[in-house]
FIMAR-405649 format. One record per atom (N, C-alpha, C): residue in three letters; atom name; residue number from 0; x, y, z. Coordinates in nm, 4 decimals. Example, Ala and Ser with C-alpha at 12.3 -4.5 7.8 and 13.67 -1.06 7.14 Angstrom:
REM FIMAR-405649
type=ALA atom=N seq=0 c1=1.3190 c2=-0.5690 c3=0.7800
type=ALA atom=CA seq=0 c1=1.2300 c2=-0.4500 c3=0.7800
type=ALA atom=C seq=0 c1=1.3200 c2=-0.3300 c3=0.7800
type=SER atom=N seq=1 c1=1.2850 c2=-0.2250 c3=0.7080
type=SER atom=CA seq=1 c1=1.3670 c2=-0.1060 c3=0.7140
type=SER atom=C seq=1 c1=1.2900 c2=0.0030 c3=0.7870
REM end
This chain:
REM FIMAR-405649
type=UNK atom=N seq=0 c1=-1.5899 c2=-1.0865 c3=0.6038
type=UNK atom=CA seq=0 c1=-1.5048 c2=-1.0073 c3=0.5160
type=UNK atom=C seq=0 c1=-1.5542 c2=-0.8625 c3=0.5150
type=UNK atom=N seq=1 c1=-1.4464 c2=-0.7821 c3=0.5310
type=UNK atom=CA seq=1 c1=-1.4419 c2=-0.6698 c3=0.5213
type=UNK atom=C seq=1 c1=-1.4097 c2=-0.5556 c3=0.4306
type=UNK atom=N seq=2 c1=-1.4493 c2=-0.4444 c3=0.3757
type=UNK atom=CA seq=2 c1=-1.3885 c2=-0.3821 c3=0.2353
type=UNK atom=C seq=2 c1=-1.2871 c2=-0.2570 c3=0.3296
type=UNK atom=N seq=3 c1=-1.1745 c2=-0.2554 c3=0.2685
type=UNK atom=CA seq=3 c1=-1.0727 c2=-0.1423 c3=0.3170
type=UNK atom=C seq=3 c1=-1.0405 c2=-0.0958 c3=0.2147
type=UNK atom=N seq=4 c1=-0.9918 c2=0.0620 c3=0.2256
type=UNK atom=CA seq=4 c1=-0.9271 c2=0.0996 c3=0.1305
type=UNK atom=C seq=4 c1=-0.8048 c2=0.0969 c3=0.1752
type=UNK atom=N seq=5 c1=-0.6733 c2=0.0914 c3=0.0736
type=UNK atom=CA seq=5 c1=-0.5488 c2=0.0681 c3=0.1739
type=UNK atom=C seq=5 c1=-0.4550 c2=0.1901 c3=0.0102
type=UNK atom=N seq=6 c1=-0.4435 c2=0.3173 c3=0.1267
type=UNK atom=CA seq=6 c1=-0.3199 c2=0.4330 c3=0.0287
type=UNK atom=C seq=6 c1=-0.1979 c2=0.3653 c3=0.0857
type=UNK atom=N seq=7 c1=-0.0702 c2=0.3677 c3=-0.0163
type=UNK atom=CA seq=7 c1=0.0381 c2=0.3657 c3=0.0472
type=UNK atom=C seq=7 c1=0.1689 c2=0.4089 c3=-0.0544
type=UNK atom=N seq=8 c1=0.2975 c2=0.4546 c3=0.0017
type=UNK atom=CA seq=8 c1=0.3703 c2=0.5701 c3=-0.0571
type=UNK atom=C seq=8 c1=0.4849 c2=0.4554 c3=-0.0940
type=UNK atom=N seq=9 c1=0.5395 c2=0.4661 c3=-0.2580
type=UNK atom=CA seq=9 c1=0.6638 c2=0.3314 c3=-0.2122
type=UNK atom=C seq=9 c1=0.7707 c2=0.5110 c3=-0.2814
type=UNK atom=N seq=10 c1=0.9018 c2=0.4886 c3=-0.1803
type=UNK atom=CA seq=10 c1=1.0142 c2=0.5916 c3=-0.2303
type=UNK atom=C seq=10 c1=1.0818 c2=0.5645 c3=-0.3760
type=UNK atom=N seq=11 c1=1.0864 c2=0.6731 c3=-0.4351
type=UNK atom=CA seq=11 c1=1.1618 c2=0.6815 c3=-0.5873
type=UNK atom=C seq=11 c1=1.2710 c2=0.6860 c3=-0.6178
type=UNK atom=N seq=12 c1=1.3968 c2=0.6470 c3=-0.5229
type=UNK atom=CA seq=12 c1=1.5145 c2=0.6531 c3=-0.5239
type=UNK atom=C seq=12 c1=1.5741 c2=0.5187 c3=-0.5906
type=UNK atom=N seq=13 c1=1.4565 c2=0.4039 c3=-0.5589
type=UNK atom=CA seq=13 c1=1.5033 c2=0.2968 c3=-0.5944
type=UNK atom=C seq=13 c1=1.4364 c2=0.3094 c3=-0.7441
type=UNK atom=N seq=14 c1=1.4669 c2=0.1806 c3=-0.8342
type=UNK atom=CA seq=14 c1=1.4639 c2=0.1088 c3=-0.9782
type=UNK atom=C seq=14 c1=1.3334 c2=0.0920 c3=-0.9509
type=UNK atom=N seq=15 c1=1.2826 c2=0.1826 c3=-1.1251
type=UNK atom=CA seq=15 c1=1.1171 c2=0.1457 c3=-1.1074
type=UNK atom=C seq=15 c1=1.0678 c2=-0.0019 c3=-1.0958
type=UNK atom=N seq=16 c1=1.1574 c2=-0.1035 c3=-1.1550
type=UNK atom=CA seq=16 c1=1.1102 c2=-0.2387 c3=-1.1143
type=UNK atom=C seq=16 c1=1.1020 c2=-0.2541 c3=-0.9828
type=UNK atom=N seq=17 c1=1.2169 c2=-0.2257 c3=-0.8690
type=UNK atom=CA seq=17 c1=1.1579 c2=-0.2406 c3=-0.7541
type=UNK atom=C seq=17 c1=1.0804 c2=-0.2145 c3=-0.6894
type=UNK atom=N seq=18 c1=1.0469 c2=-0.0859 c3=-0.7124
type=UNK atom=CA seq=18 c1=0.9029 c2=0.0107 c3=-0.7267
type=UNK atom=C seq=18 c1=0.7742 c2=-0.0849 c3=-0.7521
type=UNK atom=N seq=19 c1=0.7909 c2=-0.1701 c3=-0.8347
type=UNK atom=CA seq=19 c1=0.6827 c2=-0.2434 c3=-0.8811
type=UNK atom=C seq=19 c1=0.6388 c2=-0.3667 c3=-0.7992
type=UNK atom=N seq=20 c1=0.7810 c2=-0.3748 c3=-0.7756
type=UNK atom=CA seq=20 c1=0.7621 c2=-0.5388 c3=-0.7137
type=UNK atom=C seq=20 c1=0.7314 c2=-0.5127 c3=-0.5769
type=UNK atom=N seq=21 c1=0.7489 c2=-0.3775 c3=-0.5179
type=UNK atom=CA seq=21 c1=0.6955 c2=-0.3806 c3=-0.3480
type=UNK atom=C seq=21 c1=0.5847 c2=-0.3440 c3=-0.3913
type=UNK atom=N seq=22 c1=0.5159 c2=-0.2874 c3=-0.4454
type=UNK atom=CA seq=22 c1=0.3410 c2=-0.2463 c3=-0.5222
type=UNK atom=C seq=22 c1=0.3333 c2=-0.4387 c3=-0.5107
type=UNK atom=N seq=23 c1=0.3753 c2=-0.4900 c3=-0.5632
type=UNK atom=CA seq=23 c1=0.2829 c2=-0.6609 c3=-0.6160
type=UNK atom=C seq=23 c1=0.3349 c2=-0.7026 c3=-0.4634
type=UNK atom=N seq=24 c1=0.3904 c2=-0.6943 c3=-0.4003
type=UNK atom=CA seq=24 c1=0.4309 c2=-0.7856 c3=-0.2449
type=UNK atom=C seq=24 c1=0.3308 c2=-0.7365 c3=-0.1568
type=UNK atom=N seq=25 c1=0.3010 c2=-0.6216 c3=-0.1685
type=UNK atom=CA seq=25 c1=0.1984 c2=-0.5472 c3=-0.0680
type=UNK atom=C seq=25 c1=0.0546 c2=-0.6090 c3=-0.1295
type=UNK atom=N seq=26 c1=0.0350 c2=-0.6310 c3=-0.2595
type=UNK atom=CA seq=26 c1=-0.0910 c2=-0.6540 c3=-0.3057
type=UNK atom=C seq=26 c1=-0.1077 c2=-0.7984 c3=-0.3069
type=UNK atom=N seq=27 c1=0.0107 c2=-0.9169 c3=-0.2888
type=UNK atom=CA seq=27 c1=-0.0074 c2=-1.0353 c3=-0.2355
type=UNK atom=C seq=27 c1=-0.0069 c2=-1.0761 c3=-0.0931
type=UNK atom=N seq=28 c1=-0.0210 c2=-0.9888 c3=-0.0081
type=UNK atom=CA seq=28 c1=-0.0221 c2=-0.9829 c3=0.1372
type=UNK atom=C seq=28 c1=-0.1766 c2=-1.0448 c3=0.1297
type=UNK atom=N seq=29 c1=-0.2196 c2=-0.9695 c3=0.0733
type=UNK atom=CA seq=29 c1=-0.3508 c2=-0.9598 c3=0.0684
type=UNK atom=C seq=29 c1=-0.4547 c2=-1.0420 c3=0.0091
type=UNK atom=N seq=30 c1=-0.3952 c2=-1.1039 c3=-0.1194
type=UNK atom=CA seq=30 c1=-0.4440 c2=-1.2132 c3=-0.1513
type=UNK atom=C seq=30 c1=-0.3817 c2=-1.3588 c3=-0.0875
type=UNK atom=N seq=31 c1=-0.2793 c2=-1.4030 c3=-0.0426
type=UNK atom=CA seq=31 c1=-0.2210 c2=-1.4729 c3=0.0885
type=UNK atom=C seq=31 c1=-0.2905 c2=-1.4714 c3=0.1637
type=UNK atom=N seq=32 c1=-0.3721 c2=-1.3604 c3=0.2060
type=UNK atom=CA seq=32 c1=-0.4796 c2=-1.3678 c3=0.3601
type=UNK atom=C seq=32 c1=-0.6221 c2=-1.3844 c3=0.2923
type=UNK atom=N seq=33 c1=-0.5729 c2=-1.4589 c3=0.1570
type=UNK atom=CA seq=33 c1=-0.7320 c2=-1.4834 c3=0.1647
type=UNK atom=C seq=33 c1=-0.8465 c2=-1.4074 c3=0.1619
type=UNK atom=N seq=34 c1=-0.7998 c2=-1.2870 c3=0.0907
type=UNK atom=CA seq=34 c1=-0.8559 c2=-1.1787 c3=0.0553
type=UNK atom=C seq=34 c1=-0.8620 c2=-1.1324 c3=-0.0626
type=UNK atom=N seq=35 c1=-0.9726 c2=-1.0375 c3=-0.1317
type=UNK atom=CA seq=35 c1=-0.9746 c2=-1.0022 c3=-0.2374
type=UNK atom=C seq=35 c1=-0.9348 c2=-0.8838 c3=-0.2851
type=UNK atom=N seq=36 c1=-0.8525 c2=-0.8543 c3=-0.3738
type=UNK atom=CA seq=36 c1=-0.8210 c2=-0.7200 c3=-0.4291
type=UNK atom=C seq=36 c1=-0.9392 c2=-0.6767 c3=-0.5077
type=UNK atom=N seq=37 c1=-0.9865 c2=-0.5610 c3=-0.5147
type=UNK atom=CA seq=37 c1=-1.0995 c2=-0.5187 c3=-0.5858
type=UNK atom=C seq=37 c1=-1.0618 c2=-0.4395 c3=-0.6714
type=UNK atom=N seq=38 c1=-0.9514 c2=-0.3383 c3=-0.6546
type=UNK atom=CA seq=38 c1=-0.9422 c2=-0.2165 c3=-0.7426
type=UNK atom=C seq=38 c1=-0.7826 c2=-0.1777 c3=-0.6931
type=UNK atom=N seq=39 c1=-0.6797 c2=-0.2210 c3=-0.7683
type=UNK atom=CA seq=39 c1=-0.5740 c2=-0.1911 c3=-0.7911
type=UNK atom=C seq=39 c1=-0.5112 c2=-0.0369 c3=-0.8858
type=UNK atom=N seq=40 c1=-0.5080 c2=0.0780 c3=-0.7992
type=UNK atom=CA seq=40 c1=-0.4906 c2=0.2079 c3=-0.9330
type=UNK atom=C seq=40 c1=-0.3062 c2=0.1944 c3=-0.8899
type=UNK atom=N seq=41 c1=-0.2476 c2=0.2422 c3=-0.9497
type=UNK atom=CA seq=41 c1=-0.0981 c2=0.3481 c3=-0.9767
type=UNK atom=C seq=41 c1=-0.1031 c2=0.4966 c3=-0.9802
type=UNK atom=N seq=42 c1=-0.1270 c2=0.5504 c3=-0.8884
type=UNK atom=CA seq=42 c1=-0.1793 c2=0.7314 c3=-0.8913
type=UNK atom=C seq=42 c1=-0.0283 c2=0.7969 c3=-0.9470
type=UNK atom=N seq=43 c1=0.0699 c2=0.7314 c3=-0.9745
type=UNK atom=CA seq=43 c1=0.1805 c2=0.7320 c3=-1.0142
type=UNK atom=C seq=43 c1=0.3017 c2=0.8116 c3=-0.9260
type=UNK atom=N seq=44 c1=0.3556 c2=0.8972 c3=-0.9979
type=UNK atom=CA seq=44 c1=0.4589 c2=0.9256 c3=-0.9546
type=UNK atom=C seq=44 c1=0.4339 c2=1.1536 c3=-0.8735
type=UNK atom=N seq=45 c1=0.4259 c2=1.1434 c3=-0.7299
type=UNK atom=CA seq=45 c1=0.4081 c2=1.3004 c3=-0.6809
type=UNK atom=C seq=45 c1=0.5237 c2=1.3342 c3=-0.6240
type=UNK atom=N seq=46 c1=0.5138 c2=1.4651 c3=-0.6045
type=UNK atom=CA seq=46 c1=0.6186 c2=1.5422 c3=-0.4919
type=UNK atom=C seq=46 c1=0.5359 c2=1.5585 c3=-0.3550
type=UNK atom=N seq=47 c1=0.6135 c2=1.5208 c3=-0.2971
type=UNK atom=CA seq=47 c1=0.5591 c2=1.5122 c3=-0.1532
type=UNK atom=C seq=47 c1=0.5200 c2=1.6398 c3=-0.0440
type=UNK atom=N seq=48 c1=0.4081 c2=1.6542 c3=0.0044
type=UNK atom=CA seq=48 c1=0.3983 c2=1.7938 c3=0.0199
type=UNK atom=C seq=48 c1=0.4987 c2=1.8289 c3=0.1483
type=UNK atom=N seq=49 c1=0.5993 c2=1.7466 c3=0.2025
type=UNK atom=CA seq=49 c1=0.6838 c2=1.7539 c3=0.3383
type=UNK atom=C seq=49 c1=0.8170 c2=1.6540 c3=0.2856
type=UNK atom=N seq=50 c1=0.9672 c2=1.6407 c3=0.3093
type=UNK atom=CA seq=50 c1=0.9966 c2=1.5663 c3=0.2979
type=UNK atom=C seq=50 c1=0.9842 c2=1.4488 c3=0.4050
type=UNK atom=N seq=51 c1=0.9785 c2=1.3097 c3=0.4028
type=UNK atom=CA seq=51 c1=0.9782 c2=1.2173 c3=0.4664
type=UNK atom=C seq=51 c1=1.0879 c2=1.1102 c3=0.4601
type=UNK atom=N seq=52 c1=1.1465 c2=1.0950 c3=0.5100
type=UNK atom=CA seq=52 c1=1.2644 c2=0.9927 c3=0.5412
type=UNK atom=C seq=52 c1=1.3710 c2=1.0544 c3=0.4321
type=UNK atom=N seq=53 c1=1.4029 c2=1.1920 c3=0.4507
type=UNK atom=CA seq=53 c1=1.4686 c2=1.2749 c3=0.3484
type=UNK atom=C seq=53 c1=1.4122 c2=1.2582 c3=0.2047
type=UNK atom=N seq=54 c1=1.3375 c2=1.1918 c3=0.1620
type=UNK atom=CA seq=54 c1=1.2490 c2=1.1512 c3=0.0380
type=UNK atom=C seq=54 c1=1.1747 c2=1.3036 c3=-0.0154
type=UNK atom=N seq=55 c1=1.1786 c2=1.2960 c3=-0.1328
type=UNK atom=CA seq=55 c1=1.1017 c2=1.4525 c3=-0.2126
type=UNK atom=C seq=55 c1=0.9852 c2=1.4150 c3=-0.2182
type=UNK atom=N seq=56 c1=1.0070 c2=1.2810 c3=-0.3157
type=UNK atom=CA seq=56 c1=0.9045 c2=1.2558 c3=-0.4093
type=UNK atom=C seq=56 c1=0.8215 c2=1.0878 c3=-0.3687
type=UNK atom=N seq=57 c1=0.7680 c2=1.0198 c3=-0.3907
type=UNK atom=CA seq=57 c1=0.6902 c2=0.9056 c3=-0.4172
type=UNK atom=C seq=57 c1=0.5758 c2=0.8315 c3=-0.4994
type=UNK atom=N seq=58 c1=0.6114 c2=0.7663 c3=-0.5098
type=UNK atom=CA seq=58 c1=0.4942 c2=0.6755 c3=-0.5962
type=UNK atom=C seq=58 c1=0.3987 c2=0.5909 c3=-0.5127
type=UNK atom=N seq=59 c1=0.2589 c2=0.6626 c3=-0.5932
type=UNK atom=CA seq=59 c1=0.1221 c2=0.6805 c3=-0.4897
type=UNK atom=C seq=59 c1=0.0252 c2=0.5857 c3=-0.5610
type=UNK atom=N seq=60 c1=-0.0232 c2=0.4632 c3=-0.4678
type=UNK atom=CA seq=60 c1=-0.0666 c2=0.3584 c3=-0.4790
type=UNK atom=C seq=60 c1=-0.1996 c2=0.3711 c3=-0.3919
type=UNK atom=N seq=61 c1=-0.3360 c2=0.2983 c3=-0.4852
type=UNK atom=CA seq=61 c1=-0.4439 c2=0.2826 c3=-0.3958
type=UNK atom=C seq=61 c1=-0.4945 c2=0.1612 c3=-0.4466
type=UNK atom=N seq=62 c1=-0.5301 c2=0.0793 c3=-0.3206
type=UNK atom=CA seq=62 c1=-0.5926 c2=-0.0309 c3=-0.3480
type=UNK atom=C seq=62 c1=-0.7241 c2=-0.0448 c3=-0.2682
type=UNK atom=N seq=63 c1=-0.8589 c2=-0.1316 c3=-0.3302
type=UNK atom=CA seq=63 c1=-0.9517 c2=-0.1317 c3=-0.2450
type=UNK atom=C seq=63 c1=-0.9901 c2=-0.2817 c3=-0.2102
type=UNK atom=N seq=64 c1=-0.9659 c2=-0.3317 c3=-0.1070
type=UNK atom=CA seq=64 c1=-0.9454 c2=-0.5093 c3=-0.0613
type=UNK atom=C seq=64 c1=-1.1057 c2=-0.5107 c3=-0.0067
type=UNK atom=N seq=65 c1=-1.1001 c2=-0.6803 c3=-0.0091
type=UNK atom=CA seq=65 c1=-1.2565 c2=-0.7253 c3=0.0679
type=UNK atom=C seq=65 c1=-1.1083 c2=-0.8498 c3=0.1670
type=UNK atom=N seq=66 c1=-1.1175 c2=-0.8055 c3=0.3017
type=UNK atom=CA seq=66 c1=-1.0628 c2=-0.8876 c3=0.3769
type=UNK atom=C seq=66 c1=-1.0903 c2=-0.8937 c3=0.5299
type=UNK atom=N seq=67 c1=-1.0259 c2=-1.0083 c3=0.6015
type=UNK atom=CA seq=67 c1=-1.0400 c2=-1.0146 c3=0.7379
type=UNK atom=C seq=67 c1=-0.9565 c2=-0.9402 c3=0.7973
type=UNK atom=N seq=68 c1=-0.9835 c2=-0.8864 c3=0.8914
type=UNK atom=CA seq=68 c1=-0.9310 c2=-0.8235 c3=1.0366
type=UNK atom=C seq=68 c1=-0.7541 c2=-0.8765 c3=1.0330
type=UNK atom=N seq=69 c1=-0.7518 c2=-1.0002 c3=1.0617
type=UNK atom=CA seq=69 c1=-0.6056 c2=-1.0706 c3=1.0974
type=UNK atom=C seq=69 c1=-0.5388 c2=-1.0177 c3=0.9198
type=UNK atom=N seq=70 c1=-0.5578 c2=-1.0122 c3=0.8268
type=UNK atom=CA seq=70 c1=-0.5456 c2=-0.9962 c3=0.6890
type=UNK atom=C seq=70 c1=-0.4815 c2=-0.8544 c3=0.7481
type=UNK atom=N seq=71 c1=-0.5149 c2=-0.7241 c3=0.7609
type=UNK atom=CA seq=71 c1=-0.5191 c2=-0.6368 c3=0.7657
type=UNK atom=C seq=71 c1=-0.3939 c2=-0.5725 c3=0.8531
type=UNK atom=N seq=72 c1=-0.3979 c2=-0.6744 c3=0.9897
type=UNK atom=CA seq=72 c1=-0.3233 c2=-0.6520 c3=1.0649
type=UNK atom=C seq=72 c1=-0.1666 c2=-0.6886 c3=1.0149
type=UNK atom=N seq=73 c1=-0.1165 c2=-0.8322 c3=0.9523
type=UNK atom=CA seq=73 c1=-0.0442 c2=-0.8945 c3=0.8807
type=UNK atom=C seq=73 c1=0.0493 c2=-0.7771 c3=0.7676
type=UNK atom=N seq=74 c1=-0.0696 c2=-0.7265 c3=0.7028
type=UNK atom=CA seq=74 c1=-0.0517 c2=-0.6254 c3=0.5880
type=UNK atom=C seq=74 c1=0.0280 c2=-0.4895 c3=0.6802
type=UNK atom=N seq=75 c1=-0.0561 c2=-0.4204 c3=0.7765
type=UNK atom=CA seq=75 c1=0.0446 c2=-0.2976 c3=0.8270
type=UNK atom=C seq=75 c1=0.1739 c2=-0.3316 c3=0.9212
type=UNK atom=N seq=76 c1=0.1922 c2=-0.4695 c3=0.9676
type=UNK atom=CA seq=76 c1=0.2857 c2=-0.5332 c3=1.0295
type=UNK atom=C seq=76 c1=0.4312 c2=-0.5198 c3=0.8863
type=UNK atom=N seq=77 c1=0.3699 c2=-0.5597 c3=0.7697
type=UNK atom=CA seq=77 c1=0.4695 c2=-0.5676 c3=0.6957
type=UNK atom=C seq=77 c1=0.4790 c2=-0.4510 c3=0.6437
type=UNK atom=N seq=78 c1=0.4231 c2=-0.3627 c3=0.6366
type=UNK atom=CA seq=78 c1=0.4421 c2=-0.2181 c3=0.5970
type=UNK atom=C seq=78 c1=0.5205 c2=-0.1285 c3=0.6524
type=UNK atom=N seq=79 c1=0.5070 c2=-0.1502 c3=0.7989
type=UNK atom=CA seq=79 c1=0.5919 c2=-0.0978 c3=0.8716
type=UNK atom=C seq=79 c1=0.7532 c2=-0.1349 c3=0.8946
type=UNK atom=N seq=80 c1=0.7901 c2=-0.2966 c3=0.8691
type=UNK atom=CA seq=80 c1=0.9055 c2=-0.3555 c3=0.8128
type=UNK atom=C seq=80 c1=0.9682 c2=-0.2717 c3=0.7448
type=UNK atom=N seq=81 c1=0.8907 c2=-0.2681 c3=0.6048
type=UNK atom=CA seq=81 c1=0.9720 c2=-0.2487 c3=0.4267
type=UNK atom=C seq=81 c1=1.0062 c2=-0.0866 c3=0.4646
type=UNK atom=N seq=82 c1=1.1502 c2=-0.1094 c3=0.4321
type=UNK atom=CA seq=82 c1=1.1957 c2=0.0770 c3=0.4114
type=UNK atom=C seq=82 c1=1.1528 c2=0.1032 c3=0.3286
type=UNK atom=N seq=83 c1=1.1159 c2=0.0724 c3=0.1745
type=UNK atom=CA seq=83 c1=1.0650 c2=0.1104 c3=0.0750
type=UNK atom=C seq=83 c1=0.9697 c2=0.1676 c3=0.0570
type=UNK atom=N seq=84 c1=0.8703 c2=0.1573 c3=0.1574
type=UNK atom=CA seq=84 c1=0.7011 c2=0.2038 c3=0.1628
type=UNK atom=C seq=84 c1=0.7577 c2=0.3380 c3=0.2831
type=UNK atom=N seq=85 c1=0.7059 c2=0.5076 c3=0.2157
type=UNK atom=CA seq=85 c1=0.7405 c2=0.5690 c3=0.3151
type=UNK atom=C seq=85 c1=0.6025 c2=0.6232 c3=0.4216
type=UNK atom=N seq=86 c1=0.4845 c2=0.6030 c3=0.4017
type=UNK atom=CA seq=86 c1=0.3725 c2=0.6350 c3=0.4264
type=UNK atom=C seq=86 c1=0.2917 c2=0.4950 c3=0.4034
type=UNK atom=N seq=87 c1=0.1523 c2=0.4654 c3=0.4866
type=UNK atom=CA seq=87 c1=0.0076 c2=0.4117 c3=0.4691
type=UNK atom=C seq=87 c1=-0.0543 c2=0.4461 c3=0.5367
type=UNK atom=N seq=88 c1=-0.2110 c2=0.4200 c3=0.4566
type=UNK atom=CA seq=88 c1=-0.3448 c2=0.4454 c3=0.5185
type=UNK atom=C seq=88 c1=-0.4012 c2=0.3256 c3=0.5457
type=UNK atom=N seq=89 c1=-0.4866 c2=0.2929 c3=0.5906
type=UNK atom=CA seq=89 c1=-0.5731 c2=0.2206 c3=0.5940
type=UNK atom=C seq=89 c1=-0.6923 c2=0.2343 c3=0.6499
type=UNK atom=N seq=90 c1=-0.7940 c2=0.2614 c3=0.5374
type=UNK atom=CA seq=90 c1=-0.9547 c2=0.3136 c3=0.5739
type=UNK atom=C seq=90 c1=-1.0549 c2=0.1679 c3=0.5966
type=UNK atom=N seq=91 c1=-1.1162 c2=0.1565 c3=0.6748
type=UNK atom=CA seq=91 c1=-1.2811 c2=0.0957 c3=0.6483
type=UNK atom=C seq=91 c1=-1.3281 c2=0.1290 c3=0.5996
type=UNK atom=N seq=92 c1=-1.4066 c2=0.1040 c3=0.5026
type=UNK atom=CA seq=92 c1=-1.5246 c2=0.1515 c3=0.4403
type=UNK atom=C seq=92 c1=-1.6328 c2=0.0597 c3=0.5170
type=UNK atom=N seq=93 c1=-1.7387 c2=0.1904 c3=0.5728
type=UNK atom=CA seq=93 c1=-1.8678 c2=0.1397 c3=0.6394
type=UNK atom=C seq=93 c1=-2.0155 c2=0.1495 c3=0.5318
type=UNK atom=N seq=94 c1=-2.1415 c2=0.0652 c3=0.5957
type=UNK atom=CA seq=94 c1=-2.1964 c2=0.0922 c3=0.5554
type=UNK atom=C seq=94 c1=-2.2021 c2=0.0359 c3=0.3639
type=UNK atom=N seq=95 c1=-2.1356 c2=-0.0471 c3=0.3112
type=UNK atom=CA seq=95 c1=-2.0727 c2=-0.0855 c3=0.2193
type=UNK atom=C seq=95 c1=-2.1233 c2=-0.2788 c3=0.1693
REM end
């Protein structure tokens, strides 16, 4: 097991509940793979410094996971799917 940090952007056009519920689908990816969520924030709601997918604004999510490799991969596979998510990161943390 591995610790990642994982940023990711969900668009504000939609209903803050849906807003919420792709925040909890992205954060059960992760516990599904058998992984641990460590630190769930809501950095809330920014203006985007570029527009992206004609998008102004987004709601800015950081999570810090303890997971496997295949976990990880699974997670940006579905990230890249969801129109809803307009941006992710995904860091290693080394040394940790």
């Amino acid at each position: 097991m591995e610790k990642y940090e994982v940023m990711f952007i969900v668009k504000n056009t939609i209903e803050d509940e849906a807003v919420k519920a792709v925040a909890d689908s992205l954060q059960s990816i992760i516990t599904k793979g058998k992984g641990k969520v460590i630190e769930f924030k809501e950095m809330g709601k920014r203006k985007l410094a570029y527009p992206i997918k004609k998008e102004l604004t987004g709601t800015y999510y950081v999570m810090t996971v303890e997971t496997n490799h295949e976990t990880i991969k699974e997670f940006e596979r579905k990230v890249l799917i969801n129109e809803n998510v307009l941006r992710h990161l995904i860091i290693k943390k080394e040394g940790e």
